[in-house]
PDBQT receptor file of N, H, CA, C and O in Angstrom, charges set to zero:
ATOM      1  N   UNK A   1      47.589  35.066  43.699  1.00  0.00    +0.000 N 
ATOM      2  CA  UNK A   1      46.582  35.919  43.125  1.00  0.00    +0.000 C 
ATOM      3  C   UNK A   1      45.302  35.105  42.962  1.00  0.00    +0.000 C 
ATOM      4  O   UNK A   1      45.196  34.164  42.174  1.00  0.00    +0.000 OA
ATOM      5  N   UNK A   2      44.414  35.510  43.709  1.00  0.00    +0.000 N 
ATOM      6  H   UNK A   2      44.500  36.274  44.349  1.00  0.00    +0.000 HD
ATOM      7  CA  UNK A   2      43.002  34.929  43.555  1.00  0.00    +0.000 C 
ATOM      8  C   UNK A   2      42.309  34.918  42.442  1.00  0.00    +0.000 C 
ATOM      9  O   UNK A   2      42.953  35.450  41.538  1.00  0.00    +0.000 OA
ATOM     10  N   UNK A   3      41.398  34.588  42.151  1.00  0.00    +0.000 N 
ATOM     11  H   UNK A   3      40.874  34.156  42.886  1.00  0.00    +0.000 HD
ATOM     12  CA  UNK A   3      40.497  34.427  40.470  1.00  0.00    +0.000 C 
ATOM     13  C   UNK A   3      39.707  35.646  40.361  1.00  0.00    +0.000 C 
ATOM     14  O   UNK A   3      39.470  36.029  39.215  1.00  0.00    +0.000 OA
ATOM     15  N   UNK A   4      39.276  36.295  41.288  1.00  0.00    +0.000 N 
ATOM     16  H   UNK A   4      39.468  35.984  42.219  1.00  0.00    +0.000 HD
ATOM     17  CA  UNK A   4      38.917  37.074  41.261  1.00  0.00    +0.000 C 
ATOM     18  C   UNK A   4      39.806  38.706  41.060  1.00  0.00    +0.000 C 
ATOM     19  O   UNK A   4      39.512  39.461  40.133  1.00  0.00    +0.000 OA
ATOM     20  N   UNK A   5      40.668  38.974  41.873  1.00  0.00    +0.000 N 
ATOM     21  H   UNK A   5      40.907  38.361  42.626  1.00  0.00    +0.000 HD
ATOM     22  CA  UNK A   5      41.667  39.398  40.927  1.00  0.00    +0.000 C 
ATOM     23  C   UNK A   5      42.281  39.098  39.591  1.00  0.00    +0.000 C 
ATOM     24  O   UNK A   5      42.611  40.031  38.859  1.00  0.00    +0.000 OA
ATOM     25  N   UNK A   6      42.391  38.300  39.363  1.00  0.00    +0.000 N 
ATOM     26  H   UNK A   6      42.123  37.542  39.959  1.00  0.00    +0.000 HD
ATOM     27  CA  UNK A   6      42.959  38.251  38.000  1.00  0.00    +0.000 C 
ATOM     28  C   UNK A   6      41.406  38.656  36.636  1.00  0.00    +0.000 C 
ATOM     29  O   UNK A   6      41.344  39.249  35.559  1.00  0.00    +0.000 OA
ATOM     30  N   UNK A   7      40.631  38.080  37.336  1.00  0.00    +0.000 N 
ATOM     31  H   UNK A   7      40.681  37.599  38.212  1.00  0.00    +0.000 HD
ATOM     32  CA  UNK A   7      39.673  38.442  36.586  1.00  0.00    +0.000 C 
ATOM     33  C   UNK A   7      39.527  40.095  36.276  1.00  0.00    +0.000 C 
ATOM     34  O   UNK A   7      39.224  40.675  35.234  1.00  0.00    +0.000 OA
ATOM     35  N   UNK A   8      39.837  40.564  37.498  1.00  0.00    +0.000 N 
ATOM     36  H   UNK A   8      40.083  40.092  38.344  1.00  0.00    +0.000 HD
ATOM     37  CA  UNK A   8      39.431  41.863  37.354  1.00  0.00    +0.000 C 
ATOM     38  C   UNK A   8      40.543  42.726  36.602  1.00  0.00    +0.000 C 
ATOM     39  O   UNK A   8      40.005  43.583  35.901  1.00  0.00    +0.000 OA
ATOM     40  N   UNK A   9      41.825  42.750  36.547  1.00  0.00    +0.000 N 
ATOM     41  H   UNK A   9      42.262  42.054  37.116  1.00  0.00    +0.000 HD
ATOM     42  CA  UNK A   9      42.726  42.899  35.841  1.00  0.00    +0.000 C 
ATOM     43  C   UNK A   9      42.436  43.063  34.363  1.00  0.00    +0.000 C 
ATOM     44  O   UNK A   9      42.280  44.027  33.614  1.00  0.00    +0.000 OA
ATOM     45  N   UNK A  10      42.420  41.201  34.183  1.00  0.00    +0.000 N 
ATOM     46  H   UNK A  10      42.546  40.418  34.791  1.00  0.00    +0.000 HD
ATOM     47  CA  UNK A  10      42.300  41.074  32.681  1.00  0.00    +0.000 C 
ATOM     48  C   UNK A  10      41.177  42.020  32.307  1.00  0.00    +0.000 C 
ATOM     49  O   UNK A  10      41.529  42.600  31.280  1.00  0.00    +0.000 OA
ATOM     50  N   UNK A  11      40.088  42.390  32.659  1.00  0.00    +0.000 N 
ATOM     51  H   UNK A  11      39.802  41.918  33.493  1.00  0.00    +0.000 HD
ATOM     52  CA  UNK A  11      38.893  42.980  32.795  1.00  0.00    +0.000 C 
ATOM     53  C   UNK A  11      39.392  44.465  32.438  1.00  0.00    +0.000 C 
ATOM     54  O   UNK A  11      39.225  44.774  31.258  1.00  0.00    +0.000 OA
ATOM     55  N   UNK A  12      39.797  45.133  33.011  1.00  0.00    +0.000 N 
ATOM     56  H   UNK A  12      39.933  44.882  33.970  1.00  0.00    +0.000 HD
ATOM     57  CA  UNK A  12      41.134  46.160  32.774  1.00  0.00    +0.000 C 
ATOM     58  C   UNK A  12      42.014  46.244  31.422  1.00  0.00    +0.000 C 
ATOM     59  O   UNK A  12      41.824  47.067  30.527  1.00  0.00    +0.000 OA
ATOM     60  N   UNK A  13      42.855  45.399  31.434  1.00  0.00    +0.000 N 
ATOM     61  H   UNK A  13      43.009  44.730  32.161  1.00  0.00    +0.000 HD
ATOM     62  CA  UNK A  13      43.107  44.982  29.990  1.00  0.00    +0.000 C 
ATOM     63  C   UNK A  13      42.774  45.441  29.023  1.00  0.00    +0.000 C 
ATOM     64  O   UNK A  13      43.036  46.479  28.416  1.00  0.00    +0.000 OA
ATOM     65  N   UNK A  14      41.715  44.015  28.766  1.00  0.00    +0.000 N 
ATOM     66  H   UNK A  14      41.502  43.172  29.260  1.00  0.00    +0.000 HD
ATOM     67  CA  UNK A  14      40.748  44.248  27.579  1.00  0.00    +0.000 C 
ATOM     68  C   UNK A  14      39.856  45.776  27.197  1.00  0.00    +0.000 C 
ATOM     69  O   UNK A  14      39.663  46.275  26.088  1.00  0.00    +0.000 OA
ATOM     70  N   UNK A  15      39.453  46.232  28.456  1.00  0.00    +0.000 N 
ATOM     71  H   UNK A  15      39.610  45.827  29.357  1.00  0.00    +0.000 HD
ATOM     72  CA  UNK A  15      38.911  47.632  28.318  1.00  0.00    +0.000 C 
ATOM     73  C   UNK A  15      39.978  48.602  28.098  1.00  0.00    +0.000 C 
ATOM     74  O   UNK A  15      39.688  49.737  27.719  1.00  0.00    +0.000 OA
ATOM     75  N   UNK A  16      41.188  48.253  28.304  1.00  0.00    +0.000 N 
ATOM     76  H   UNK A  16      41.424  47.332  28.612  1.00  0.00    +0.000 HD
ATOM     77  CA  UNK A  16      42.030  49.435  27.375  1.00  0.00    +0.000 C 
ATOM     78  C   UNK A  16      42.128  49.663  26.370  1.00  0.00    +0.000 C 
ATOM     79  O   UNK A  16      41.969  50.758  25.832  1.00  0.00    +0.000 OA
ATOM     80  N   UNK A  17      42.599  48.017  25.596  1.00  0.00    +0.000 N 
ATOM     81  H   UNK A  17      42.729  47.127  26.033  1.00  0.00    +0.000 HD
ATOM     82  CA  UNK A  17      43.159  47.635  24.299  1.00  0.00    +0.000 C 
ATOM     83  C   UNK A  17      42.131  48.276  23.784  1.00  0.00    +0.000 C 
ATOM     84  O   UNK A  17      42.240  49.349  23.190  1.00  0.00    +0.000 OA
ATOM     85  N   UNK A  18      40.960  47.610  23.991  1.00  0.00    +0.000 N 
ATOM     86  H   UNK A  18      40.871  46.738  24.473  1.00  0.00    +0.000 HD
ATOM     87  CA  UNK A  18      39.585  48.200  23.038  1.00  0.00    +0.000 C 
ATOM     88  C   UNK A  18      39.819  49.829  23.147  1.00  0.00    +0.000 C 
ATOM     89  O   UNK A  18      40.693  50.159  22.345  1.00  0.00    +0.000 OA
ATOM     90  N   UNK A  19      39.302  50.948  23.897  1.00  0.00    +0.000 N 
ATOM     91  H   UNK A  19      38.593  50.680  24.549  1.00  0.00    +0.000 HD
ATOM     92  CA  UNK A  19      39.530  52.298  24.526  1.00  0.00    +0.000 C 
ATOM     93  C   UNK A  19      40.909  52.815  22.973  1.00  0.00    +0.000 C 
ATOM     94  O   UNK A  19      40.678  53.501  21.977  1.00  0.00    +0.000 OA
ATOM     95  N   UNK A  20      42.450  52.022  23.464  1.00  0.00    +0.000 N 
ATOM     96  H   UNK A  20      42.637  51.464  24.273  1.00  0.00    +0.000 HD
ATOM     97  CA  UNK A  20      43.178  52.147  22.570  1.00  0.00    +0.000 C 
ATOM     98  C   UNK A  20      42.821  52.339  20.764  1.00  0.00    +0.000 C 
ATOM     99  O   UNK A  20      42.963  53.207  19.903  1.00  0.00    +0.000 OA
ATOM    100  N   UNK A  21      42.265  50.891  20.877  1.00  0.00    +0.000 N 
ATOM    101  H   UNK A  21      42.149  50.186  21.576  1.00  0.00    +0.000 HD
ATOM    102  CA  UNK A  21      41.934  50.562  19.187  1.00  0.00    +0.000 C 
ATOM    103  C   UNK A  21      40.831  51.521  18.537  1.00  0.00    +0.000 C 
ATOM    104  O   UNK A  21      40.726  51.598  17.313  1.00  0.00    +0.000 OA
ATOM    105  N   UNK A  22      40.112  52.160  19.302  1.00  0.00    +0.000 N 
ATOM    106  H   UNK A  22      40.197  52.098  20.297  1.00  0.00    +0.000 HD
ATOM    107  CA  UNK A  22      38.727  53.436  19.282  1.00  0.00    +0.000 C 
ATOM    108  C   UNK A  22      39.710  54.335  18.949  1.00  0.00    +0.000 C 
ATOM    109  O   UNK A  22      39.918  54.655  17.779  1.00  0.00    +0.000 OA
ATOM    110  N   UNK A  23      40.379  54.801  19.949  1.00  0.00    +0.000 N 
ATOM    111  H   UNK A  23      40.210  54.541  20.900  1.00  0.00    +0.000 HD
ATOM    112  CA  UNK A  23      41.248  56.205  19.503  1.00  0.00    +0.000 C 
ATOM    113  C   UNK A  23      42.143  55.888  18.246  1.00  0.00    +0.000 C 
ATOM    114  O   UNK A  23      42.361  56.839  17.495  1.00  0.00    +0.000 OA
ATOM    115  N   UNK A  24      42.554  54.962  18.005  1.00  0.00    +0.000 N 
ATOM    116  H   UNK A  24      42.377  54.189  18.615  1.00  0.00    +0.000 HD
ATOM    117  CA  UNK A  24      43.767  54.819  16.652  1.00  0.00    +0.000 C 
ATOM    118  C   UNK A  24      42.541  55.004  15.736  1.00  0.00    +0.000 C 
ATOM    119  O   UNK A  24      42.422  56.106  15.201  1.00  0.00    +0.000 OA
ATOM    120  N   UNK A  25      41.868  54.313  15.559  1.00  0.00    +0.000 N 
ATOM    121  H   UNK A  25      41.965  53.418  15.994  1.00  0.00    +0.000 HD
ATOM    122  CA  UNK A  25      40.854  54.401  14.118  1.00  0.00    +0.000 C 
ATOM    123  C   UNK A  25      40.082  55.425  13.966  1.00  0.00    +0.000 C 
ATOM    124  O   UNK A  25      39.456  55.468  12.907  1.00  0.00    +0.000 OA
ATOM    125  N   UNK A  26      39.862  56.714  15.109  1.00  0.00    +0.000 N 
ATOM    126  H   UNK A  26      40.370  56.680  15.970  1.00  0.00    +0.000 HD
ATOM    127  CA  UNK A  26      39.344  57.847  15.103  1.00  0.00    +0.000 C 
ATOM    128  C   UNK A  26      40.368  59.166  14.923  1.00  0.00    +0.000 C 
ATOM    129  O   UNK A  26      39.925  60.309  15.038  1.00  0.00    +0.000 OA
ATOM    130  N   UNK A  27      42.026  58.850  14.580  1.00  0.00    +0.000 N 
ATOM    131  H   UNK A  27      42.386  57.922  14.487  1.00  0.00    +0.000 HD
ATOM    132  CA  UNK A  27      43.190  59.765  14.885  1.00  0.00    +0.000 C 
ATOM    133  C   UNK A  27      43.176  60.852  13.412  1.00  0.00    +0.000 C 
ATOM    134  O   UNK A  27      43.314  60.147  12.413  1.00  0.00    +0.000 OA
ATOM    135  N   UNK A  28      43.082  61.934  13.153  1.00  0.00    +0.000 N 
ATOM    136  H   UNK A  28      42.970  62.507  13.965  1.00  0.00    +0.000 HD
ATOM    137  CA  UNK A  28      42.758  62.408  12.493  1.00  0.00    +0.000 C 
ATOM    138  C   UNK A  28      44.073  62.226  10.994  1.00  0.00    +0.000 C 
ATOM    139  O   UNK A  28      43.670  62.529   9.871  1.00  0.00    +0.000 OA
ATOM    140  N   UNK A  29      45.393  61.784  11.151  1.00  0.00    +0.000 N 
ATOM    141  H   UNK A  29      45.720  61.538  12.064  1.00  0.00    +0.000 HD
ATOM    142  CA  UNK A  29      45.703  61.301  10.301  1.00  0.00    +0.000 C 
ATOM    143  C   UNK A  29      45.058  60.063   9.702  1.00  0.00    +0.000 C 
ATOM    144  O   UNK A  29      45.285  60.133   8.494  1.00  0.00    +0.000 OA
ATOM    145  N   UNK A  30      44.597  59.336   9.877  1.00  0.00    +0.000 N 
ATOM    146  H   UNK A  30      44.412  59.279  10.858  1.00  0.00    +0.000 HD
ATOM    147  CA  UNK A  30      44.201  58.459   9.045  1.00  0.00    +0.000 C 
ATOM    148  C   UNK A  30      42.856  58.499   8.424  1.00  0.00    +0.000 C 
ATOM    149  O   UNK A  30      42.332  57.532   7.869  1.00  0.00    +0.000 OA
ATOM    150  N   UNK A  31      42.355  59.618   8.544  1.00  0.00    +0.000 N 
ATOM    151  H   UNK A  31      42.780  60.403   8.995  1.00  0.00    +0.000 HD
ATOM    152  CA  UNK A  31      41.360  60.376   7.893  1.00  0.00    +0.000 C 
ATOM    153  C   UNK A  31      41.500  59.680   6.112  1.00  0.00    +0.000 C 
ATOM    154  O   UNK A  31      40.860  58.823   5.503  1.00  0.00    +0.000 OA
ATOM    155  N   UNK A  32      42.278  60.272   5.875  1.00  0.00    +0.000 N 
ATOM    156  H   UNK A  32      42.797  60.968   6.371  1.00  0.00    +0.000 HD
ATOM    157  CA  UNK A  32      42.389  60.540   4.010  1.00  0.00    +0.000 C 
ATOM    158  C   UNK A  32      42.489  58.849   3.872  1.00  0.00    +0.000 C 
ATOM    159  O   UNK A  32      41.951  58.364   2.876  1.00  0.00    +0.000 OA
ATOM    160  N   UNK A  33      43.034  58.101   4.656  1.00  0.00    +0.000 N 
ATOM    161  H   UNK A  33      43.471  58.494   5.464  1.00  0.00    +0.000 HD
ATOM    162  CA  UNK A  33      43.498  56.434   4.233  1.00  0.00    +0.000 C 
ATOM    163  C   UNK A  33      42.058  55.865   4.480  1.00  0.00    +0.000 C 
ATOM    164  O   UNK A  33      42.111  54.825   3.822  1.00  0.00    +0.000 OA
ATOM    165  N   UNK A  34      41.277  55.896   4.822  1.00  0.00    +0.000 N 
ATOM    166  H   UNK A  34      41.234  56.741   5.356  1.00  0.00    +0.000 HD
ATOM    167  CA  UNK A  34      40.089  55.999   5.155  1.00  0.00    +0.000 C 
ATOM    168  C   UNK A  34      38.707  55.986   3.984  1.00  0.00    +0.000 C 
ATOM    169  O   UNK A  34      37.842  55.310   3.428  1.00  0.00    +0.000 OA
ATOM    170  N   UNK A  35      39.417  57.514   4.181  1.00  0.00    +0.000 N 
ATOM    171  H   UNK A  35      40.120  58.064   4.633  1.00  0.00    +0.000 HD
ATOM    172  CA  UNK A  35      38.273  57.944   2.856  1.00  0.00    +0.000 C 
ATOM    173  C   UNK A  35      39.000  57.617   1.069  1.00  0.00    +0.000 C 
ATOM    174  O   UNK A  35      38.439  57.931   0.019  1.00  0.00    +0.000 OA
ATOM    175  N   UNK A  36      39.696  57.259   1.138  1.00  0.00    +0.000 N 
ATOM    176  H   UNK A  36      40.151  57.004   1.991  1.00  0.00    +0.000 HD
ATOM    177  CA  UNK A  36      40.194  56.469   0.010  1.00  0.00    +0.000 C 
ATOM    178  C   UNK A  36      39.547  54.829  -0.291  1.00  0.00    +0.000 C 
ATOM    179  O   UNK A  36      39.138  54.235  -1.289  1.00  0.00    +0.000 OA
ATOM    180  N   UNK A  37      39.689  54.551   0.937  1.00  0.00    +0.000 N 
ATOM    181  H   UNK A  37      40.021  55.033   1.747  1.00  0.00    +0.000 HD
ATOM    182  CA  UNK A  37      39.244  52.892   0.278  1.00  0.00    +0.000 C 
ATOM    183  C   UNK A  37      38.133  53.238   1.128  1.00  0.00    +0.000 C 
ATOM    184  O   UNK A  37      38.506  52.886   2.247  1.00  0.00    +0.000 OA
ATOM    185  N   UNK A  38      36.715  53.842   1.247  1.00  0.00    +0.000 N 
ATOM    186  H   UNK A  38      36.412  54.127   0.338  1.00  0.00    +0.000 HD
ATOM    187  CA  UNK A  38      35.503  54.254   1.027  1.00  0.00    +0.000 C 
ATOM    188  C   UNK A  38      35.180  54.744   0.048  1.00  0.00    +0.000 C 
ATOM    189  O   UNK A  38      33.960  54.726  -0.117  1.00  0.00    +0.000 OA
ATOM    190  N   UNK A  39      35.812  55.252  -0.810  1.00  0.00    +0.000 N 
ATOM    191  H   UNK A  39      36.803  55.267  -0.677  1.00  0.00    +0.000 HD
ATOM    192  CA  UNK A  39      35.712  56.128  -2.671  1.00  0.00    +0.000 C 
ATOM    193  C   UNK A  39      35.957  54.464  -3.561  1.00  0.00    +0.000 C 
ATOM    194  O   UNK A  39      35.158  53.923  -4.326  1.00  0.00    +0.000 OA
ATOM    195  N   UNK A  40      37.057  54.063  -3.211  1.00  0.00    +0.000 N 
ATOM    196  H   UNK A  40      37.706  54.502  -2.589  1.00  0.00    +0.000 HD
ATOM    197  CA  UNK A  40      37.351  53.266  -3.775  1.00  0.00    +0.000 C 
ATOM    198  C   UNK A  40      36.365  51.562  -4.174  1.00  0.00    +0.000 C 
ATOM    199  O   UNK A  40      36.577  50.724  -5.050  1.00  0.00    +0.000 OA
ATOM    200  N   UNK A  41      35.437  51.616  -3.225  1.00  0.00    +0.000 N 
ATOM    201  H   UNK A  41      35.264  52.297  -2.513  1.00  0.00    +0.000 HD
ATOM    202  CA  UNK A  41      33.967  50.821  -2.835  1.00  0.00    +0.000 C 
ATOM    203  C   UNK A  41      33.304  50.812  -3.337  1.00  0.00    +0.000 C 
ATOM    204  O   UNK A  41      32.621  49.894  -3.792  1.00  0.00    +0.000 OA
ATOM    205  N   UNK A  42      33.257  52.453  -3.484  1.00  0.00    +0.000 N 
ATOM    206  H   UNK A  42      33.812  53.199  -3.114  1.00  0.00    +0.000 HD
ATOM    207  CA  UNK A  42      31.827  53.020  -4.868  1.00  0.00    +0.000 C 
ATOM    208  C   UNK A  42      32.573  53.036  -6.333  1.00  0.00    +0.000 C 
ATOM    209  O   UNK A  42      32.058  52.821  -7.430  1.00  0.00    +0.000 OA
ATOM    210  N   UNK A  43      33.799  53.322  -6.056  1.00  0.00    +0.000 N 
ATOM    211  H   UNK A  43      34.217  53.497  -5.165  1.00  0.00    +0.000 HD
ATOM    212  CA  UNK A  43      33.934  53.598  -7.350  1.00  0.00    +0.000 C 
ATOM    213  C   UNK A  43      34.403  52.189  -8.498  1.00  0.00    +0.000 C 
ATOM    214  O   UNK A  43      34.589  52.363  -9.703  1.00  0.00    +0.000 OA
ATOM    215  N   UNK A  44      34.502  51.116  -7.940  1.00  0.00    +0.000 N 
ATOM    216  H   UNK A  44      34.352  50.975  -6.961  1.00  0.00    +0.000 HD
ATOM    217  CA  UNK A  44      34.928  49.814  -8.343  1.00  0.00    +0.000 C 
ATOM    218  C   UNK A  44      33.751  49.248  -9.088  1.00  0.00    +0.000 C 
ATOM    219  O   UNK A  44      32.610  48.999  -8.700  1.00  0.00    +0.000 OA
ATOM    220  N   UNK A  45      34.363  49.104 -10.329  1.00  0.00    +0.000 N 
ATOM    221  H   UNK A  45      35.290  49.307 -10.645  1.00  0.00    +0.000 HD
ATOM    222  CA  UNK A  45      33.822  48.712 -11.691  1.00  0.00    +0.000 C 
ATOM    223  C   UNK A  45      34.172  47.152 -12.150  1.00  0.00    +0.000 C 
ATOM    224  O   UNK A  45      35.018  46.645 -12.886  1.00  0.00    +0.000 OA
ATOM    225  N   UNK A  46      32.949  46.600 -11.235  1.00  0.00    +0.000 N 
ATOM    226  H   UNK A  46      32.262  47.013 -10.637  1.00  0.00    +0.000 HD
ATOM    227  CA  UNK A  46      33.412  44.846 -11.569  1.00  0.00    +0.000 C 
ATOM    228  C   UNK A  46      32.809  44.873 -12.473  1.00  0.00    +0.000 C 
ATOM    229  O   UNK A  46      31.880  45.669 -12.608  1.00  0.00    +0.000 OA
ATOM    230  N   UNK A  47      33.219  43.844 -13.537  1.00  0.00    +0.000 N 
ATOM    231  H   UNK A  47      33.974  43.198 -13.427  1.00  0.00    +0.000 HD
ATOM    232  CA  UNK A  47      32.742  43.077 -14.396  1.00  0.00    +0.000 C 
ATOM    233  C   UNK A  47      31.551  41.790 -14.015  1.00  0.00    +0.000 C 
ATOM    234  O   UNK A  47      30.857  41.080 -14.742  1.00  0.00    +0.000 OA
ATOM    235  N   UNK A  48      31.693  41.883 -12.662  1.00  0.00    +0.000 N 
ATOM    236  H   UNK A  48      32.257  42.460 -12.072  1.00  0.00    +0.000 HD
ATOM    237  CA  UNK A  48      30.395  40.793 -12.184  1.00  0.00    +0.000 C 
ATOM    238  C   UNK A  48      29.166  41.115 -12.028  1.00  0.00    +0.000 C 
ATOM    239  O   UNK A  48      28.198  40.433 -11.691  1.00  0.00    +0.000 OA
ATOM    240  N   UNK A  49      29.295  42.547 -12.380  1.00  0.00    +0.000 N 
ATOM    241  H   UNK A  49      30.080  43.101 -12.654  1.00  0.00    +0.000 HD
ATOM    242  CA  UNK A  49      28.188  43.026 -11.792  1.00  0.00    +0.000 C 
ATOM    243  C   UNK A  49      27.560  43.591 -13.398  1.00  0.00    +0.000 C 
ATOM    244  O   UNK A  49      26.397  43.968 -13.544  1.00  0.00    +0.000 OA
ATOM    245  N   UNK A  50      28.444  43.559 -14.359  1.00  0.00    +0.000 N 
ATOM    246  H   UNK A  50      29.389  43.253 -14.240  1.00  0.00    +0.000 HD
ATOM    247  CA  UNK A  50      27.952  44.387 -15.173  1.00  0.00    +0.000 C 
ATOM    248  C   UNK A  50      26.512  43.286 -16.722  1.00  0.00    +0.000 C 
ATOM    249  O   UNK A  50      26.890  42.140 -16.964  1.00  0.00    +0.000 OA
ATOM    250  N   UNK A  51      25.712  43.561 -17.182  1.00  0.00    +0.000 N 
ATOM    251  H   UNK A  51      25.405  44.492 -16.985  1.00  0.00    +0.000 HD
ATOM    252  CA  UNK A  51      24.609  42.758 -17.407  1.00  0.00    +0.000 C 
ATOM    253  C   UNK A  51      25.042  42.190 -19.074  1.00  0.00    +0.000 C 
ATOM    254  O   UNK A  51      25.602  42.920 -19.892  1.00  0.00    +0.000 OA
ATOM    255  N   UNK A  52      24.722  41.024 -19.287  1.00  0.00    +0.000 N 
ATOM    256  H   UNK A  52      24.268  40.431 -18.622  1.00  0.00    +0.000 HD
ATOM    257  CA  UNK A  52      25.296  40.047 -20.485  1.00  0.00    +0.000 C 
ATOM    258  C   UNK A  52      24.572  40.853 -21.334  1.00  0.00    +0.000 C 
ATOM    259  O   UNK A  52      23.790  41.791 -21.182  1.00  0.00    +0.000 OA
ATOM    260  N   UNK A  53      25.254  39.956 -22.722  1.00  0.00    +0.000 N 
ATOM    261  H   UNK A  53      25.889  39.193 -22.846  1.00  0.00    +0.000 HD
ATOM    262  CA  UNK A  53      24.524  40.481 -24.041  1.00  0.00    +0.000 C 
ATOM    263  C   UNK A  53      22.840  40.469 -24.076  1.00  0.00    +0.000 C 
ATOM    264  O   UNK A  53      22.107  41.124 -24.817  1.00  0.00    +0.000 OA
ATOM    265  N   UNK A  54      22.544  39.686 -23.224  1.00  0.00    +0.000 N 
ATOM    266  H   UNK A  54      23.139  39.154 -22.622  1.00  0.00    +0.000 HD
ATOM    267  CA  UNK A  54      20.836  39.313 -22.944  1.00  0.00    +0.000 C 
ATOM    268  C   UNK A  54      19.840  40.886 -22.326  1.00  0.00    +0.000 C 
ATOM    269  O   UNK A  54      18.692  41.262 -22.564  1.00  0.00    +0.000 OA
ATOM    270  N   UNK A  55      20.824  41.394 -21.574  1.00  0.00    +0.000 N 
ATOM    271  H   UNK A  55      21.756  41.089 -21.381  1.00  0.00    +0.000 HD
ATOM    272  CA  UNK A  55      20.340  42.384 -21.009  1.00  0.00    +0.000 C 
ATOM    273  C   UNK A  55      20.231  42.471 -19.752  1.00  0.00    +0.000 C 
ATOM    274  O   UNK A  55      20.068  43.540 -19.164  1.00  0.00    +0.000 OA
ATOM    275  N   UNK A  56      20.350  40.808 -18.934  1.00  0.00    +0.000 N 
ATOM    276  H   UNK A  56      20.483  39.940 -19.412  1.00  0.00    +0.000 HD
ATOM    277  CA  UNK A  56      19.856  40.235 -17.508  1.00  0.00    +0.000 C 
ATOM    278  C   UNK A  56      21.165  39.720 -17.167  1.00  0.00    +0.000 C 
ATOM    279  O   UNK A  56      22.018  39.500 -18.027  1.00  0.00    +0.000 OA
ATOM    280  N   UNK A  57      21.355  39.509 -15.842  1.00  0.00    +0.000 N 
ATOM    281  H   UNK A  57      20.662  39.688 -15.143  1.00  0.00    +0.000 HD
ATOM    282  CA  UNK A  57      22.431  39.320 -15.033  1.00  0.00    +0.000 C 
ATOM    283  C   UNK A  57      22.457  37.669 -15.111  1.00  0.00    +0.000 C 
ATOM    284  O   UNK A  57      21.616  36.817 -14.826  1.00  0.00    +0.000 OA
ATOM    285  N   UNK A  58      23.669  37.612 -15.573  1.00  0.00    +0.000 N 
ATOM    286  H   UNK A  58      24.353  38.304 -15.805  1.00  0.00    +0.000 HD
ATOM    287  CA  UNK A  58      24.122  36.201 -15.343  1.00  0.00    +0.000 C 
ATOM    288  C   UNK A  58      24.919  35.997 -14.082  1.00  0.00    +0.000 C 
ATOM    289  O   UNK A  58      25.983  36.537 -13.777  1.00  0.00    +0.000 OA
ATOM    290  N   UNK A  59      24.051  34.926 -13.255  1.00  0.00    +0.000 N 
ATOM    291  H   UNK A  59      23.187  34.488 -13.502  1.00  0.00    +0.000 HD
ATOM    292  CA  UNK A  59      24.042  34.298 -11.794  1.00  0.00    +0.000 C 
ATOM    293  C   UNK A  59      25.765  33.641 -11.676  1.00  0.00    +0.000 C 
ATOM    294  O   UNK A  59      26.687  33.808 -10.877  1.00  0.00    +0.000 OA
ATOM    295  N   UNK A  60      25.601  32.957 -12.747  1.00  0.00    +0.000 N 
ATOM    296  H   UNK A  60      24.852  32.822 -13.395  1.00  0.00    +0.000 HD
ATOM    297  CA  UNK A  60      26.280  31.360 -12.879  1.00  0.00    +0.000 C 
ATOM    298  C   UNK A  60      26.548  31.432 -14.100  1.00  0.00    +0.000 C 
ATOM    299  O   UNK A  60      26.106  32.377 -14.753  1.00  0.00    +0.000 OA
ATOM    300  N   UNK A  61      27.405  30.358 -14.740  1.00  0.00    +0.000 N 
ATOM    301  H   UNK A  61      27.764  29.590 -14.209  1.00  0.00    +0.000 HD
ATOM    302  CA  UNK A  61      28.014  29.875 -15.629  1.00  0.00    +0.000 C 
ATOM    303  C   UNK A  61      27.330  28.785 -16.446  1.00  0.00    +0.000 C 
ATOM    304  O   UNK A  61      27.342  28.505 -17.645  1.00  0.00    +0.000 OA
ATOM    305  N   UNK A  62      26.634  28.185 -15.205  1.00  0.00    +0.000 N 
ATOM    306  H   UNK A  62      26.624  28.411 -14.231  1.00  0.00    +0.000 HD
ATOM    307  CA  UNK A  62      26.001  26.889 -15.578  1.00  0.00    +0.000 C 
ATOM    308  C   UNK A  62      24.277  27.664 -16.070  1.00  0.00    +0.000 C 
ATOM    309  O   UNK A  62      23.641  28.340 -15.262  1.00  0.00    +0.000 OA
ATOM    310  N   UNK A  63      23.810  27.397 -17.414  1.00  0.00    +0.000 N 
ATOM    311  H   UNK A  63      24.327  26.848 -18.071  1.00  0.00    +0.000 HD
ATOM    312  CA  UNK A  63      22.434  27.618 -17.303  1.00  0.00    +0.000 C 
ATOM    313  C   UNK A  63      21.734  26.533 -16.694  1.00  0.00    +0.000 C 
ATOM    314  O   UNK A  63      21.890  25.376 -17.083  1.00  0.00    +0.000 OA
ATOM    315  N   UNK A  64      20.796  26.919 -15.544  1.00  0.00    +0.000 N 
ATOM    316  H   UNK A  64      20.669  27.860 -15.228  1.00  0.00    +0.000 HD
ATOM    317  CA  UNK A  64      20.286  25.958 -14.633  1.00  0.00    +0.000 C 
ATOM    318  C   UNK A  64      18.905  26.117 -15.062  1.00  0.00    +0.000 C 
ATOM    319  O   UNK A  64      18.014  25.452 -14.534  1.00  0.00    +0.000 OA
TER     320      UNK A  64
């Protein structure tokens, strides 16, 4: 098998797997698993984010 065949193959391949992995993540069951951990993104209530007794966001631990 020449390099050029094989090239073209693997070439083949790869344009399936990909083709494949498009259709699984577009399959209409996995719709709801989806839109769950997209809700779940917005709806996540860190504590890192939320502002000190000061009123202003503490960066760090260390006052620099």
């Amino acid at each position: 098998m020449s390099g050029a065949t094989f090239t073209a193959w693997y070439t083949l391949v790869v344009f399936g797997i990909i083709i494949l992995v498009i259709l699984w993540a577009f399959l209409p069951k996995n719709k709801k698993r989806y839109d769950d951990i997209a809700k779940s993104v917005v709806d996540d209530d860190s504590t890192d984010l939320k502002d000190n007794a000061s009123g202003r966001k503490q960066e760090s631990n260390n006052n620099e």
